[in-house]
N, C-alpha and C positions, 0 to 999 in steps of 0.2 A: 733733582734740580742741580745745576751744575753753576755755580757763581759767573758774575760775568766780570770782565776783566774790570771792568769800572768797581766793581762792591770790590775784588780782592783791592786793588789801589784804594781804595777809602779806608778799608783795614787796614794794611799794610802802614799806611799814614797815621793813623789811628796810634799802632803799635808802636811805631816811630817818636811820636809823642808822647807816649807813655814812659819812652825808655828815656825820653829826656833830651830828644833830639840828637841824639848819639849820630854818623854816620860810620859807616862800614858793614852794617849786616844788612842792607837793601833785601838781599837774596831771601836771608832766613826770615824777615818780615814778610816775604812774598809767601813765601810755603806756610808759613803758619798763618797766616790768614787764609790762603786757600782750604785748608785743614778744616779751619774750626767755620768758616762759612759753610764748607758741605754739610757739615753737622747740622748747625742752624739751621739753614733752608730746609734740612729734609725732615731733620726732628722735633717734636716737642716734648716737654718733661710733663705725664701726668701726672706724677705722685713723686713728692718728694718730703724728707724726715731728716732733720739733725739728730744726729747721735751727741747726747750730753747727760753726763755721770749725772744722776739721780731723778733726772725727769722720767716722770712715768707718764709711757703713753700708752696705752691698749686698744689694739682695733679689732673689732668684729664682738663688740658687746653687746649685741642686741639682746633681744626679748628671748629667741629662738638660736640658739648658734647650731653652728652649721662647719663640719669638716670640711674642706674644702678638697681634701685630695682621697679619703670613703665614700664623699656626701653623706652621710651620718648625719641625725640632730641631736640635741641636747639631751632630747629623748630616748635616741638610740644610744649614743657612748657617753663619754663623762669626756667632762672639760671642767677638769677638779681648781684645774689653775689656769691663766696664761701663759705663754709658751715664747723665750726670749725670738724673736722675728729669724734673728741672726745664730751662729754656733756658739758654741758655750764662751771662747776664747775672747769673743766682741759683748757678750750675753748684757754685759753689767750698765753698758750704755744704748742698749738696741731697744726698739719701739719690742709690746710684750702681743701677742694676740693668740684670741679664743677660736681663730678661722684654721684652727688642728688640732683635734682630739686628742685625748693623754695618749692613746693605744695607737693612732700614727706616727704622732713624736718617738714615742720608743722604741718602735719597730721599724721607721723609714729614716728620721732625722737623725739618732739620737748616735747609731753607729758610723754615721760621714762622719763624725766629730774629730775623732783622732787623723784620720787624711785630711780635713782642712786646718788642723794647727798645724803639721807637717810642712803643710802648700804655703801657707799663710808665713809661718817661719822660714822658710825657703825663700819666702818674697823678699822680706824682711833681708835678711843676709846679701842676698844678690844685689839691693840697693843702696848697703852699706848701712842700715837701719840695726839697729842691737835688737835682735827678737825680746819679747816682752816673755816667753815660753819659749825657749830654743828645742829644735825637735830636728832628729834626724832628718836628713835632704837630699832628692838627686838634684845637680843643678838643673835649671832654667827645663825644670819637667815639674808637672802636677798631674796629679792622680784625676780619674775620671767621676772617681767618688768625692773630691774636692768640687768640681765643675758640678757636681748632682746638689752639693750644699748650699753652693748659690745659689742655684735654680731654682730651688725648696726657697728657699728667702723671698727670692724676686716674685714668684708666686702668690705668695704671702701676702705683701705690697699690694700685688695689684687691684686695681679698682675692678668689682664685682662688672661691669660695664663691658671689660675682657676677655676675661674666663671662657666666652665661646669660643676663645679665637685659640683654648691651650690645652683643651682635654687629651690630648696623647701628652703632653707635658705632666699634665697632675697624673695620667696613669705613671708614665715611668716613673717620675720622683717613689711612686709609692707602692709600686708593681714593676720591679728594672727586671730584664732578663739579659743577663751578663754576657749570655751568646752571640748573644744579636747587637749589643752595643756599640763595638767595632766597627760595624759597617753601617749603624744608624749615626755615629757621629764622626764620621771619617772628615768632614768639612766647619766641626767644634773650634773655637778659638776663645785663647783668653787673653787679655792686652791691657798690661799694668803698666801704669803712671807712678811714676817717684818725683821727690825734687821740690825743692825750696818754692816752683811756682803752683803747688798746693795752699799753699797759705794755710798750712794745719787746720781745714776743715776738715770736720767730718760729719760722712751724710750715708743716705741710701736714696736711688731716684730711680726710676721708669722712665727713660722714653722712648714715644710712638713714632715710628718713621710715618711723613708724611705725604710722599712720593713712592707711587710703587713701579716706576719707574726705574727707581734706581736700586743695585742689587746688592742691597743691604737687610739685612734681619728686620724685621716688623720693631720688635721690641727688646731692648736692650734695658740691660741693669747695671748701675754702678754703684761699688760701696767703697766707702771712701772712709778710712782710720788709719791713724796711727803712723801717717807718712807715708800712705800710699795709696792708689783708687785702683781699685779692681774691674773693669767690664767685660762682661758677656753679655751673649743673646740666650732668649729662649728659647728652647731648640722645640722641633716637633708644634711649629705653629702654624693653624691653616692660611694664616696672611700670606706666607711665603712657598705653600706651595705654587703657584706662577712660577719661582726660581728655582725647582725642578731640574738639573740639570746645567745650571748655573755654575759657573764660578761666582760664589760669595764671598766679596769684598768685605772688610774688617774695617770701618770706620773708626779713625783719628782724631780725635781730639789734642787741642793745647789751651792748659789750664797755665795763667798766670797770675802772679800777686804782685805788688809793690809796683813804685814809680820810680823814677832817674836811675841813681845808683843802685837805689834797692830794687829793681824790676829783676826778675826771674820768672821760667819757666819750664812747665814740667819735663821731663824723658818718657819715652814710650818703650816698650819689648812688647814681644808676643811670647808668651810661652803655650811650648808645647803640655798637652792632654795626654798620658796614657791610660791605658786600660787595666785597671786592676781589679780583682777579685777579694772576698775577705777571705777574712783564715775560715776554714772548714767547708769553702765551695769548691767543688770538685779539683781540679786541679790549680796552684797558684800560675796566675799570668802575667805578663806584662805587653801587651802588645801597644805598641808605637802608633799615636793617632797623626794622621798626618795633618797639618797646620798651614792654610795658606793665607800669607803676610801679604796686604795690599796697603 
């Protein structure tokens, strides 16, 4: 759904007022309402979680647990523990859940870890943020094993209600075949938020595109610590095969905080994905994911 020129001017006004009735940025009220209306209209947030030092949440505690990317039950593997949602780097504040088995964790999630403190510190740096774990970095590049750690999270998250809609997703996360990756994610994107109009929350959320009209990913995931939000899509989902041969657009958000003088708001990037292999897979790679910014 595409806003109409009357909602972006309500916004834009909106905005205006918040900023304290300032005049001179007409223009960038204009775009940033148009932004965060496309959003609105098309999406809604199913599932969402604060990240806060010492709250414990645990999801998927039923009677019966259930892996979600084996199908395993409680019966079959052990689920000795809960399992931080997020990577180890975020672990200490992230919601914990029973919905992956110890023998997935340590064979699927457990090895992304060292590529998403890399990416994650890499974020960090590029935004002027002091990493919390500084870790070698190519600029404004992330590994494709960073983009697989997300995706394991966002997974995690989602309401069982979904799940039909991402079975080649739980296969890959936890069956990737490195050959084929290249060209199953040649149209992957990741699009990070910085900047004072975070208002240092921090969160994880889902949300469902509600027009399939418009040619954007079903279901997208944001995490959001530490002075930055991270979002992707979930790649490999049958809502989006219709867009088959599509250009897929990268929906933009603008997050802000504060009023008058203190009004701010976020920065966007896109960083590119490459293709990397672990140590002891046939040969080391690097192949370049191509990245299209809309």
């Amino acid at each position: 759904m595409i806003p109409t020129c009357d909602q972006v001017q309500r916004t834009a006004y909106e905005r205006w007022l918040r900023r304290g009735r300032v005049h001179g940025q007409d223009r960038e009220d204009w775009y940033a309402a148009e932004k965060e209306l496309r959003f609105r209209l098309n999406y809604e947030t199913i599932v969402e979680y604060p990240l806060v030092s010492g709250q414990r949440l645990v999801l998927g505690d039923g009677a019966v647990r259930a892996c979600r990317f084996c199908e395993r039950t409680s019966g079959q593997a052990r689920f000795e523990v809960p399992h931080p949602v997020l990577p180890g780097l975020l672990g200490s504040r992230a919601p914990r859940t029973f919905a992956i088995c110890d023998e997935c964790q340590a064979e699927s999630r457990e090895p992304l870890e060292g590529d998403f403190r890399r990416f994650w510190s890499g974020l960090q740096a590029d935004a002027g943020v002091t990493p919390a774990s500084p870790e070698p970095w190519r600029r404004r590049r992330g590994s494709l094993a960073a983009y697989k750690s997300l995706v394991a999270g966002a997974l995690l998250v989602l309401p069982e209600s979904e799940l039909g809609y991402v079975p080649d997703a739980l296969e890959w996360v936890s069956h990737p075949d490195p050959e084929s990756d290249a060209g199953l994610f040649a149209g992957a994107a990741c699009r990070v938020y910085s900047g004072d109009g975070l208002g240092g929350r921090s969160w994880v959320s889902l949300a469902r595109r509600l027009d399939d009209e418009m040619p954007w990913p079903y279901l997208l995931y944001f995490l959001g610590a530490e002075g930055l939000v991270v979002q992707v899509h979930i790649p490999l989902c049958l809502r989006d095969e219709d867009l088959d041969g599509q250009l897929l657009s990268i929906p933009e958000r603008v997050f802000v905080a504060g009023e008058g003088p203190d009004f701010r708001q976020s920065d966007s990037k896109v960083w590119p994905l490459a293709l990397s292999l672990p140590v002891g897979r046939s040969a080391q790679r690097d192949r370049a994911i191509f990245v299209r910014s809309h």
